[in-house]
C-alpha positions as CSV (number, residue, x, y, z in Angstrom):
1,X,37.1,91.1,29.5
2,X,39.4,90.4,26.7
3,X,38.3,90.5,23.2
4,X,40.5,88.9,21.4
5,X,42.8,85.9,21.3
6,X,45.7,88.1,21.3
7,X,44.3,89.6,24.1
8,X,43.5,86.7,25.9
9,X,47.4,85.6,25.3
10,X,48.7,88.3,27.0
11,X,46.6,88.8,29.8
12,X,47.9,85.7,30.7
13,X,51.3,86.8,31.0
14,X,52.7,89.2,33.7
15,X,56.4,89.7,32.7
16,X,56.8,93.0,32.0
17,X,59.7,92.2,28.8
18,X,57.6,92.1,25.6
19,X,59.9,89.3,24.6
20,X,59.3,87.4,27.8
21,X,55.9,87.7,27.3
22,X,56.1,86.1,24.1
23,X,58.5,83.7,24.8
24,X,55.9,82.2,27.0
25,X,53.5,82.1,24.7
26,X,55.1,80.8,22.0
27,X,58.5,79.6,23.8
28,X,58.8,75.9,25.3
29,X,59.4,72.3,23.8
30,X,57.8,71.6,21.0
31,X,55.2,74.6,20.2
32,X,57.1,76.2,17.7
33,X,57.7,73.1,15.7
34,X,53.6,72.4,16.3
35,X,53.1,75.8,14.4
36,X,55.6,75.0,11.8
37,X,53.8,71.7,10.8
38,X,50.8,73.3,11.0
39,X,51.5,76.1,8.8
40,X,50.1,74.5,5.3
41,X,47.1,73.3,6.5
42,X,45.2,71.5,9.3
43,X,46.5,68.0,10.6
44,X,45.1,65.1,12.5
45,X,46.9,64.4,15.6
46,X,48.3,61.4,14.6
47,X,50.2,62.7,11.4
48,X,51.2,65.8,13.6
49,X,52.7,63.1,15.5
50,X,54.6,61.4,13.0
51,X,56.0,65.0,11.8
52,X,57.5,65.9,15.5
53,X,59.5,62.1,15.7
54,X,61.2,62.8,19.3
55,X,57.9,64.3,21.0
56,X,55.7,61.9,22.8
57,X,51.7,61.8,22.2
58,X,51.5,62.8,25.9
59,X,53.8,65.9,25.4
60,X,52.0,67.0,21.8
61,X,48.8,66.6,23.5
62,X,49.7,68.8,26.4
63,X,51.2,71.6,24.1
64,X,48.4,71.4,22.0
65,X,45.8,72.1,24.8
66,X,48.0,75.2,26.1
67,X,48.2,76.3,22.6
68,X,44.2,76.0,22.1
69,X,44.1,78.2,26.0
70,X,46.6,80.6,24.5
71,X,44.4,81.1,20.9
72,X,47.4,79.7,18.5
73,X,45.5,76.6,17.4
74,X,41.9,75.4,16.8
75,X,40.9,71.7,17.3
76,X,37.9,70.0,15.1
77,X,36.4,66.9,15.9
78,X,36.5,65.1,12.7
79,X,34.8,61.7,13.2
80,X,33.5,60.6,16.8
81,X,33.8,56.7,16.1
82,X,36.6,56.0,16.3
83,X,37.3,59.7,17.7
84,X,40.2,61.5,15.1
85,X,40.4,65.4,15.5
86,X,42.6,67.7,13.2
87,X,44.5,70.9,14.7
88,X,45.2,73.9,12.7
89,X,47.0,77.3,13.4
90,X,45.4,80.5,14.0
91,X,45.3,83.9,12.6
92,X,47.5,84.6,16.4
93,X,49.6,81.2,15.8
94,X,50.2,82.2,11.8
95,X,51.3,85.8,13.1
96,X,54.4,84.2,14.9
97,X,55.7,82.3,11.6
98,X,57.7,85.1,10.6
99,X,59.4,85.0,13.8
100,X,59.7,81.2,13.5
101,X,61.4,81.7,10.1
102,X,64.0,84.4,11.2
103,X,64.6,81.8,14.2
104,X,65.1,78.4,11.6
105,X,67.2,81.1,9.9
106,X,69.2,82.2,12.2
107,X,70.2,78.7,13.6
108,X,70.8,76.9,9.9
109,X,73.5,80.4,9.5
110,X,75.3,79.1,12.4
111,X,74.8,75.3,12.3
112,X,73.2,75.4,15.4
């Protein structure tokens, strides 16, 4: 049994490419930008909302609940009436920042 979320993340995966493996974890629509915006702080799902724009609540709540499977975010129930929860990043979900950053870097240095 795995023992940790990193662990449990890559048990998950069965490529055999390191950066496939990765890729899946933290690849795909929207999770990066979730673990940007999360980066400062936790957020209630509605803010995180405002902060993606083009992503549906439906999508964000999808990602969000692979991303809480996958150990890069936690989610707190703040008040039960009316329900508001806030999302925040891992120590596994804050390990991938630095990757994020090289990638926000590498696209602004060729406008892409």
């Amino acid at each position: 049994m795995p023992t940790n979320a990193t662990e449990t993340a890559t048990k998950r995966c069965r490529e055999p490419c390191p950066i496939e493996r990765g890729m899946r974890i933290i690849g795909g629509k929207w999770k990066g930008s979730i673990l940007w915006q999360l980066k400062n702080g936790p957020v209630r799902f509605n803010e995180l909302a405002r902060q993606l724009g083009g992503a549906s609540k439906k999508m964000i709540n999808a990602r969000l609940k692979e991303m809480e499977q996958m150990g890069l975010v936690t989610r707190t129930v703040v008040s039960e009436r009316p329900i508001a929860v806030t999302y925040a990043i891992t120590a596994l979900g804050r390990s991938a920042l630095g990757v994020l950053q090289e990638l926000k870097t590498w696209a602004e240095a060729h406008g892409i």
